[in-house]
C-alpha positions in Angstrom: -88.0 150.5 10.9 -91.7 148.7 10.8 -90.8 147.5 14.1 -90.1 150.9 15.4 -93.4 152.2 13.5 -94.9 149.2 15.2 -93.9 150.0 18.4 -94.5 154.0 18.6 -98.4 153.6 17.6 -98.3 150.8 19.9 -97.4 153.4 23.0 -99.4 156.2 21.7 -102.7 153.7 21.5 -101.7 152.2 25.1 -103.4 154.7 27.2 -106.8 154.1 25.3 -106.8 150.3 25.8 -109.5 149.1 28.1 -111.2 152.3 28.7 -114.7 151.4 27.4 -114.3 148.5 30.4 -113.4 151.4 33.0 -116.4 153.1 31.6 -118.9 149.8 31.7 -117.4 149.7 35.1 -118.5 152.9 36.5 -122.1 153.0 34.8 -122.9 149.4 36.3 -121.6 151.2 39.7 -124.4 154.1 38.6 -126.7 151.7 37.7 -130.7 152.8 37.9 -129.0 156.8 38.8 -129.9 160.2 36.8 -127.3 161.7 35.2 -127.1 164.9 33.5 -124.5 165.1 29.8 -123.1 168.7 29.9 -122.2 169.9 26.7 -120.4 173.2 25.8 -122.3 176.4 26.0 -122.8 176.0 22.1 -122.9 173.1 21.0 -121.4 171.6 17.6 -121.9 168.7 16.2 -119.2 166.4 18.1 -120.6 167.4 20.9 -124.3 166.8 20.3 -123.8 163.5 18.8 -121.1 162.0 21.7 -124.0 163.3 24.7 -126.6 161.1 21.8 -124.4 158.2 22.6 -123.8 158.4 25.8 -127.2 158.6 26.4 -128.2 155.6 24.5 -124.6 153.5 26.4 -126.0 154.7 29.6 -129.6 153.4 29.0 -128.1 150.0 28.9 -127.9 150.4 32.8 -130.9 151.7 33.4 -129.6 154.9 33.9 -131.8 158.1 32.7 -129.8 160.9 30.7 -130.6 164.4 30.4 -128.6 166.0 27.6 -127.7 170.0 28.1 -125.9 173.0 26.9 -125.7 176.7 28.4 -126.2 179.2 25.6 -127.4 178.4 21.8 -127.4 176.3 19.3 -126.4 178.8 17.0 -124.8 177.0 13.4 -127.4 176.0 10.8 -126.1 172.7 10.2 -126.4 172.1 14.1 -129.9 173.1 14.2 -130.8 170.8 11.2 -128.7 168.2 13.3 -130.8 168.6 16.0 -134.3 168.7 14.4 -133.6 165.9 11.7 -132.4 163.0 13.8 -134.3 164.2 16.8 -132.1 164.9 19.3 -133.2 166.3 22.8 -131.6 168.2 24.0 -131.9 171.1 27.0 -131.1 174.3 27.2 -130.1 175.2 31.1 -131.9 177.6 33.1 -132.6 178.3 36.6 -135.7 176.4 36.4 -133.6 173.0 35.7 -133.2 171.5 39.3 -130.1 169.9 39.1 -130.3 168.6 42.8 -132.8 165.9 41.2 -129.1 164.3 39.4 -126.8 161.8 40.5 -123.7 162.9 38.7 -122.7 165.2 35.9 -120.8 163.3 32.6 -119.0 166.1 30.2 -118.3 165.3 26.7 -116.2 167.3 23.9 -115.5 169.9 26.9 -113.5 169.6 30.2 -116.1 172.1 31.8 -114.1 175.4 30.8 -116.7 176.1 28.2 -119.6 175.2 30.3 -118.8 177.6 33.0 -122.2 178.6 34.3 -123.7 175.3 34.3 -120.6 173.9 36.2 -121.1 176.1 38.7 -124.6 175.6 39.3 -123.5 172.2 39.2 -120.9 172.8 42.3 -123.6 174.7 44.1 -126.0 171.8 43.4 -123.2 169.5 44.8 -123.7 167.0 41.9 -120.4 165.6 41.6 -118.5 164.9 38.1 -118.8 161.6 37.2 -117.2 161.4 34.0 -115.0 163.5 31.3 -114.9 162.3 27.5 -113.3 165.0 25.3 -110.4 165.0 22.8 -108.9 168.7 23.6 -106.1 169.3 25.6 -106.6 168.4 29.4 -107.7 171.1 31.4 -107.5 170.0 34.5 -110.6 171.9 35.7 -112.6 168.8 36.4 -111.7 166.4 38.9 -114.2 163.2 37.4 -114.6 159.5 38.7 -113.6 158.1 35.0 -111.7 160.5 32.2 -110.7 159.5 28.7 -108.9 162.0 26.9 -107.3 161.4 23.4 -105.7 164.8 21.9 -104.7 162.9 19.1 -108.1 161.9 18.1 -109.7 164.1 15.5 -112.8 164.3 17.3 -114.9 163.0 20.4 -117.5 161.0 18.3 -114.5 159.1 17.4 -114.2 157.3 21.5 -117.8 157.2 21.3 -117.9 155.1 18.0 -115.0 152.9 19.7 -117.1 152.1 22.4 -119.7 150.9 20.5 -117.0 149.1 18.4 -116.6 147.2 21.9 -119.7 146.4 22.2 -121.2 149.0 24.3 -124.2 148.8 22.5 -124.9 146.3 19.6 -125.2 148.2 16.6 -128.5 147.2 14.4 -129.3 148.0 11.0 -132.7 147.9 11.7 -132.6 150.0 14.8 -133.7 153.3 14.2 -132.0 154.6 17.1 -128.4 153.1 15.6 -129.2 154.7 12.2 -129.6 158.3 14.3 -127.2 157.2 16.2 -124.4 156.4 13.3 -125.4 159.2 11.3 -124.5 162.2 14.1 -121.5 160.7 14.9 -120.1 160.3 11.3 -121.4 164.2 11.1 -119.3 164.8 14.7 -116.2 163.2 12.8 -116.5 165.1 9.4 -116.7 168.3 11.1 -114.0 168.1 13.3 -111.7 166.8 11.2 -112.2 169.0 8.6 -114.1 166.9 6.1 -111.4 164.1 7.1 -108.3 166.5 5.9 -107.5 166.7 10.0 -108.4 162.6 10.7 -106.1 160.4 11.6 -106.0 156.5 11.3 -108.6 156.2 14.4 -111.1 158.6 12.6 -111.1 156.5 9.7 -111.3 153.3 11.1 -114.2 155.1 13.0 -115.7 155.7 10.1 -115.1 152.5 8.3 -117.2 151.3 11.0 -120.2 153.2 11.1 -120.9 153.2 7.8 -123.2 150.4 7.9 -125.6 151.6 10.0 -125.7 155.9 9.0 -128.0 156.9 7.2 -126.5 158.5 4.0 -129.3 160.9 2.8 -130.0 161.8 6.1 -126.5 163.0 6.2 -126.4 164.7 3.1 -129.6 166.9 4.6 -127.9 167.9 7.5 -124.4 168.7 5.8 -125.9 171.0 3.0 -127.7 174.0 5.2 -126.9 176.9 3.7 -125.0 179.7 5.7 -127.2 182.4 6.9 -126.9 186.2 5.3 -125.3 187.3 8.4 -123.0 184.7 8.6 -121.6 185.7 5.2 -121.2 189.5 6.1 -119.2 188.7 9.4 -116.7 186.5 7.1 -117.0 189.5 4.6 -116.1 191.9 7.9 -113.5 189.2 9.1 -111.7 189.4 5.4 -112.0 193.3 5.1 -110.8 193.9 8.7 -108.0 191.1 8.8 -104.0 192.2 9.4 -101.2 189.6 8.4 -98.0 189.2 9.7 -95.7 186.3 9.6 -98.5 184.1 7.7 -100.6 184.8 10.5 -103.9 186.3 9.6 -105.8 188.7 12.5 -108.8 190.0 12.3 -111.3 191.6 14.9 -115.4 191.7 13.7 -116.5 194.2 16.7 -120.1 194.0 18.0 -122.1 190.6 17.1 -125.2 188.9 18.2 -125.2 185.9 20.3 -126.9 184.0 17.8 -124.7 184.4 15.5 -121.6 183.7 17.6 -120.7 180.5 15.4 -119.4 182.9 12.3 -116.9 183.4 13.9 -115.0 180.3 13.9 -116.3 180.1 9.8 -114.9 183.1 9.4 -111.4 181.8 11.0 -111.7 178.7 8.7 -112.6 181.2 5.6 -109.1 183.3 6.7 -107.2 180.2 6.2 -108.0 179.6 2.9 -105.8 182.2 1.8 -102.2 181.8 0.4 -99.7 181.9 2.3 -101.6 182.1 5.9 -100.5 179.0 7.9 -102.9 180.8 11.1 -106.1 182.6 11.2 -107.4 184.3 14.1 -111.2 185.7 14.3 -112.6 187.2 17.0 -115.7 189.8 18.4 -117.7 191.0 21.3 -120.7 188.6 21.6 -123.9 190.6 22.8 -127.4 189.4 24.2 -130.5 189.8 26.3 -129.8 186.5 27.7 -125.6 186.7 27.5 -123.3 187.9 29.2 -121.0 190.5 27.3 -117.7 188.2 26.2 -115.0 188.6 24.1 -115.1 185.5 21.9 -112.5 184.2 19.4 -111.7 181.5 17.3 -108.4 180.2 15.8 -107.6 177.8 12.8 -103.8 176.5 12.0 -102.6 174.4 9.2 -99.0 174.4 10.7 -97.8 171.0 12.1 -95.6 172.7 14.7 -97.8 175.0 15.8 -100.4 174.3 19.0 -103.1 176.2 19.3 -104.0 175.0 23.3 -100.3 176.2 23.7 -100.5 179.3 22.1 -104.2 180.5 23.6 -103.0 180.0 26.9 -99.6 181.5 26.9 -100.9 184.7 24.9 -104.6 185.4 26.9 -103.5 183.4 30.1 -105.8 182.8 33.5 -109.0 184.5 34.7 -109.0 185.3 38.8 -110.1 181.9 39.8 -106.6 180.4 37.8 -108.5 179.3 35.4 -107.6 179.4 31.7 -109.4 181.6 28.6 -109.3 179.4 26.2 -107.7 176.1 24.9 -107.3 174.3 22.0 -106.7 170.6 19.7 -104.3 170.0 16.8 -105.3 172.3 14.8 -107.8 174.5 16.1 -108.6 176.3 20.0 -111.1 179.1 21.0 -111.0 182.2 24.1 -113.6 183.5 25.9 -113.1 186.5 28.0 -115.6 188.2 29.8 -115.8 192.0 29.5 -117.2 191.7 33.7 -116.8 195.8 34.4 -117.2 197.7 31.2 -120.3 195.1 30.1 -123.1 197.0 28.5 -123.6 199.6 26.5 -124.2 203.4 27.0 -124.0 205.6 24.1 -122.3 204.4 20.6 -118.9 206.6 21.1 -118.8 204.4 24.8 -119.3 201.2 22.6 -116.3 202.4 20.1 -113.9 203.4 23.0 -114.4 199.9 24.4 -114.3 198.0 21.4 -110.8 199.9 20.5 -109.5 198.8 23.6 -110.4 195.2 23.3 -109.3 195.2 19.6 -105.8 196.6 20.4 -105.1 194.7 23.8 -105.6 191.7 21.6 -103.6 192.6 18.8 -100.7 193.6 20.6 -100.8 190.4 22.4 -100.7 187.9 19.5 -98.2 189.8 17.6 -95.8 190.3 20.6 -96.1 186.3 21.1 -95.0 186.1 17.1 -92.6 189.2 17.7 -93.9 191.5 15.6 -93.9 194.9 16.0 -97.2 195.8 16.1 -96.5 199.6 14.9 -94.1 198.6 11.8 -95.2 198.0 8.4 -97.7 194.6 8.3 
């Protein structure tokens, strides 16, 4: 039976082996070029802190690293990320000439969360150079190197194998390596869950890094307290939620692009509660600078359950063929743009469409459960 063990982690490891060669392979080929690290259109914390180290691996070949996301970086904790261990990053605009870059490197996204800036990309003919992520694949991205590990808990964790490998030599007296250690041990916590979600490569991820992080530094970062708002949309979430079949739904209407990231607290919050295996948050995401989407979040605890699976079979393909939404083990997110009936006219207009988006949705996750939606929940 060890043998067996053995020889099952052995085949679901094999695909990993060697990659952070391929990878030293392809940046020596893109030596002295300008790249541009696309992250999703908000950024969390795996995300910022895998473009940090891919920046700082890619300096190693001379090569110059411009780190970007689409929308906001919306969560408090993110923010304090950001600001604490000094982390540059761009927020994309019109103004950014991406002609001026080489190649386009995506980490903790496969480009279906990055829409705009992908297409701006395409227009700019910048070609994908490389895809990094630990989601489902997507196959939306056609890149010279790809490592994808679904298994992984989170993106930081590849990252923090590569510099296992040696991609860069990790210093305790480098303050770069101590920012460096510290994000990525914040990428891993929160995408694991606080290491609940981690498997044995998290941990020995982990293990690793804890040399060289920066334990108070952490500790900042970790404790921001969530804003007013953010508590009054997981109030509205609670209040407004249906269950059926230890699935818990619930739909938050109208909120502000900045505060877009309750919404995936407020999916955690829903899980919390006995008996609800599944939780299911989502609202219409407004702004000057946005563009009217239905957003949503979902959270499982079930082991047979996959959220990429489930997103895609219940909210399917946009016009172009490609997917809503997707997912990981345990968690997955939709965005689905309201196009036509964007903006507002009058209140009663807001309330008609927000009833329409409310019930498509609902009927459509309890039909996939086979529930009837107009029987007693």
């Amino acid at each position: 039976m060890a043998n067996t063990l053995k020889q099952v982690e052995k085949l679901e490891t094999a695909p990993a082996q060697g990659k952070h060669v391929e990878l030293v392979e392809v940046l020596k080929a893109h030596r002295g070029e300008r790249h541009i690290v696309v992250l999703q259109d908000f950024p969390d914390p795996d995300a910022i802190s895998s473009a940090f180290a891919h920046q700082l691996i890619a300096g190693r070949y001379d090569i110059e690293v411009d780190m970007v996301y689409g929308r906001k970086i919306s969560h408090r904790q993110n923010r304090a990320l950001v600001r604490l261990l000094g982390i540059n990053l761009q927020r994309y605009d019109e103004s950014l000439k991406l002609e001026s870059y080489d190649g386009a490197v995506f980490v903790d996204n496969q480009g279906t969360t990055a829409g705009g800036i992908v297409r701006a990309l395409e227009k700019a003919v910048v070609p994908p150079l490389a895809v990094v992520d630990h989601h489902e694949p997507q196959e939306a991205l056609q890149a010279e190197f790809t490592d994808i590990r679904r298994t992984y808990g989170a993106t930081a964790t590849i990252y923090s194998e590569y510099l296992e490998h040696g991609l860069v030599e990790m210093n305790k007296g480098n303050k770069d390596h101590i920012r460096l250690a510290t994000a990525l041990t914040h990428g891993m916590i929160t995408d694991t869950g606080g290491f609940v979600r981690a498997r044995w490569e998290d941990f020995h991820a982990a293990a690793f890094l804890s040399p060289f992080k920066d334990a108070d530094l952490l500790e900042q970062v970790m404790t921001q307290a969530r804003s007013r708002q953010t508590m009054e949309i997981i109030h509205q979430a609670l209040g407004n939620r249906q269950t059926a079949e230890n699935l818990s739904l619930a739909g938050i209407g109208y909120l502000r692009a900045e505060d877009r990231d309750a919404i995936p607290q407020a999916a955690d919050f829903l899980l919390t509660e006995e008996n609800v295996h599944t939780a299911i948050v989502y609202g219409i995401v407004t702004g000057e600078e946005w563009d009217e989407t239905l957003v949503g979040s979902m959270r499982t605890s079930k082991v047979t359950m996959d959220p990429d699976e489930f997103i895609k079979e219940v909210f399917g393909k946009d016009a172009a063929g490609h997917y809503f939404g997707g997912g990981k083990l345990s968690a997955g997110g939709f965005e689905i743009p309201i196009g036509f009936l964007a903006g507002g006219h009058d209140e009663e207009y807001e309330d008609l469409k927000w009833q329409t988006y409310d019930t498509q949705i609902k009927q459509r996750v309890f039909a996939k459960i086979g529930i009837d939606q107009d029987s007693d929940q």
